[in-house]
Structure formats: C-alpha cells, structure tokens
N, C-alpha and C positions, 0 to 999 in steps of 0.2 A: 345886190341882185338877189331876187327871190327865188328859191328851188321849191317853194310849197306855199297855198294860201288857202287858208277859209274863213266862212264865215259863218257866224251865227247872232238873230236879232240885228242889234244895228252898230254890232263890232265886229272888225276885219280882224286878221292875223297874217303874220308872214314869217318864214324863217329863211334864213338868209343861209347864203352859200357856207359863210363860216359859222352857221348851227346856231346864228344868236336869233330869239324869238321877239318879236315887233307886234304891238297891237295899235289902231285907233281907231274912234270913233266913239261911242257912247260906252261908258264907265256903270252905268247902274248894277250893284250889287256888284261890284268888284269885278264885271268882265271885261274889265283891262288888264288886270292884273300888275298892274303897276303899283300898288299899295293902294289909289285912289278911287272916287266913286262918279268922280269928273266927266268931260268930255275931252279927250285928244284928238285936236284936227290935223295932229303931224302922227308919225308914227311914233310910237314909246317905247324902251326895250321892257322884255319882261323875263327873258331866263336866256341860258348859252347855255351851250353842249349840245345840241341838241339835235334831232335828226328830223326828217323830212314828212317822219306821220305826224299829220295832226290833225285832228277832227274837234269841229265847234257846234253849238247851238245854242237859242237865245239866254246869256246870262252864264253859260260854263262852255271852260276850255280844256282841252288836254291836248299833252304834247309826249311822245316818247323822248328819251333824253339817252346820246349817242353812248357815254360813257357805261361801260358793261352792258346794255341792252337791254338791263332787266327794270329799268326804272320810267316812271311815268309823271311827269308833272301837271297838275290839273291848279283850276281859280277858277273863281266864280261863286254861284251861289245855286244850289241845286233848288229844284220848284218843291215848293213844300218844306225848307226847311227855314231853320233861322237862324242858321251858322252861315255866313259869309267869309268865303275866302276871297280877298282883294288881291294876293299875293300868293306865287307860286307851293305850293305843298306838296313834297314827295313824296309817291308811296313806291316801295321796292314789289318785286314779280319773281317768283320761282325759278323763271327763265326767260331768255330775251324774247322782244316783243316785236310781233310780226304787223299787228296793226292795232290803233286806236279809235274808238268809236265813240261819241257823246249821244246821248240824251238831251230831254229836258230836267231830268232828276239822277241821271247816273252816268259812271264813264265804266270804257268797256276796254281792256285788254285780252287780244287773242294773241298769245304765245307761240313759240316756234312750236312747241310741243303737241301743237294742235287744240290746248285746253284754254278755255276763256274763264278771265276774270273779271269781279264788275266790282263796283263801291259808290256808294251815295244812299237817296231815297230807297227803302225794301217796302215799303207799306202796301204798295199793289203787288209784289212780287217780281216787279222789275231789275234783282238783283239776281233771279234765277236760281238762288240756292234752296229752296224749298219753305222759305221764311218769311216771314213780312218786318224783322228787323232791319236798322236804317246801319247802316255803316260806312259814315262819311270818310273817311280816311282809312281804313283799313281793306282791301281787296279779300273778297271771298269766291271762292268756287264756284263760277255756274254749274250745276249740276245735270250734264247728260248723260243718255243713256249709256251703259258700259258700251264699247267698241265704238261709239261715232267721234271723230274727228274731225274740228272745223277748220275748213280754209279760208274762212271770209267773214267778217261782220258786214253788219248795213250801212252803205253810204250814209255820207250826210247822218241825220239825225233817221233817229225812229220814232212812231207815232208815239201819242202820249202815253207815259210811264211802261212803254212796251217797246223790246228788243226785237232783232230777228239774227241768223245766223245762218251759213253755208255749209253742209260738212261735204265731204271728200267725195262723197256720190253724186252730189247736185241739190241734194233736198237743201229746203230750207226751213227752219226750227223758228220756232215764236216763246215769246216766254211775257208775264207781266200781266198788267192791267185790261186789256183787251176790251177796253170800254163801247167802245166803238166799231165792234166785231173786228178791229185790226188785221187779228188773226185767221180770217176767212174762215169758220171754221162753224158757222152759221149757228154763234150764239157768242154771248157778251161776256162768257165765264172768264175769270181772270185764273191763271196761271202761272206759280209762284216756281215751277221746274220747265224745263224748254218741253215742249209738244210737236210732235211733226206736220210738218203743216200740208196742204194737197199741192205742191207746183213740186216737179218732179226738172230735172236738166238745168237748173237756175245755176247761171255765172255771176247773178248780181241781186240784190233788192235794196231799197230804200225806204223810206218812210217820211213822213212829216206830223209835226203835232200842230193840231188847232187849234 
C-alpha cells in the first residue's frame, strides 16, 4: 500500500506504508534510481526509511528520509548537467524537513525552521543563494530577506530553472532564471536571491517547465 505517489516525465514513484520507495517506468538518466537506465514495467525498490514527502520531475527525484528528519535522498540527473545520479545520494539538512520540492535542475528542502535549502544546477540562479555556482550534492541557503519565513514551496515542479515559495503572510517569492517572465514581474530578468512577487493571500502555487 501506497501513502505517497508522484510523478515526473514518464517515471512513477511510491512510498509505501513501511517507508520503502518504489519507482517504474522509464529509467533515462537514472530516474529510477535503481542503479539502472532501463525501463521498469513492475515497480523497482529504490531507498527505505523513508517518509511520505516526495516530490518528482522529468529525470530527478527526491524523497525526505524518516530517520532524524534532517536528511533527503534525491537520483536522477539535473537538466544541464553531466553528472548522473542512477542511484539514491544523501545529503543531510540543519534541521528536519518539513517539505520537498523538485525541479528540472534542482531539489528544494524547506525545514521546520522555516529556512529553505536547494542543491543542483545555480547557472540561472535557481539555487537562490545569490550565485550562479552549481552544487550538485551539497545543500545551500536560499537567501531571503531577514524576517520572512516560509511555509510552503511549489507544488509539483516549477517552471524552467525557476523556484517559488510561501512565507507566513501569504506572499509568494520567486527566485531563478525567469525566462519566460515566470515571475510575473513584467520582464525576463533572472534572479539569483528570491524577489516578492505581486499575489498577496496565496495558500499554494505551482509551476510547470516547457
């Protein structure tokens, strides 16, 4: 039995009541996570311990992992890179983690603490630390303003190589490549620290890349 499922591109996930993680479908660039690059028409396991956040899109995975709360397992292959993960890669967190979020190029941890972390592709700034370095496996600081506090990252995925986030008032922050004015913000500038964005009372946002 499944307590959790998503998806991203043309692979499934599931985690199952006793926290073991399941994927099949199409394997390209390691989004099975099974070590493989294959197709699985059954389910395949890919990690245990693990709890019930997980967030996909096409080609990368992340999962929070139960034990301590502070750790997040991710596989796949972030867009723009040439490092392929086929197989689960830990990285630890400050503090336990309240939700995960994917990309096309990055994965996002927002902590209990209210501070979000991200790791993968930084080249458009989608890593939100003020930088355009890449940091596949190590987690860095998104960088908001002093005093805001998030409750929410974006469903599902967010637009190409661009973030969004919630904090405690309702706003919601954009950060990244903003190629495609994503950002509403009636220009294409890309944005390498979060920016507030104009929707004021938001419980949710989402995004998709093209």
């Amino acid at each position: 039995t499944y307590e959790a499922v998503a998806s991203g591109g043309d692979t499934s996930y599931g985690v199952s009541t006793a926290g073991n993680v399941y994927s099949w479908g199409g394997g390209d660039a390691g989004a099975l996570g099974d070590g493989s690059t294959g197709t699985a028409p059954t389910p395949v396991k890919v990690e245990s311990g693990a709890s019930a956040l997980i967030s996909a899109t096409s080609h990368v995975a992340a999962v929070a992992l139960s034990a301590a709360g502070a750790r997040v397992a991710f596989w796949g292959t972030f867009a723009g890179s040439t490092s392929q993960h086929s197989s689960p890669v830990t990285v630890s967190l400050p503090a336990p983690v309240a939700e995960v979020a994917t990309s096309n190029s990055a994965v996002y941890a927002l902590l209990t603490s209210g501070s979000v972390y991200a790791w993968g592709m930084g080249t458009y700034g989608q890593l939100g630390d003020g930088g355009n370095a890449n940091s596949l496996t190590i987690p860095v600081q998104v960088k908001f303003p002093a005093g805001v506090t998030i409750v929410s990252l974006s469903v599902n995925s967010g637009p190409w190589n661009t973030a969004f986030a919630i904090d405690t008032t309702g706003h919601v922050w954009g950060w990244g490549a903003n190629g495609s004015s994503d950002l509403c913000l009636g220009n294409s500038t890309q944005h390498d620290t979060p920016v507030e964005l104009p929707f004021p009372d938001v419980t949710a946002v989402a995004g998709a890349a093209d």
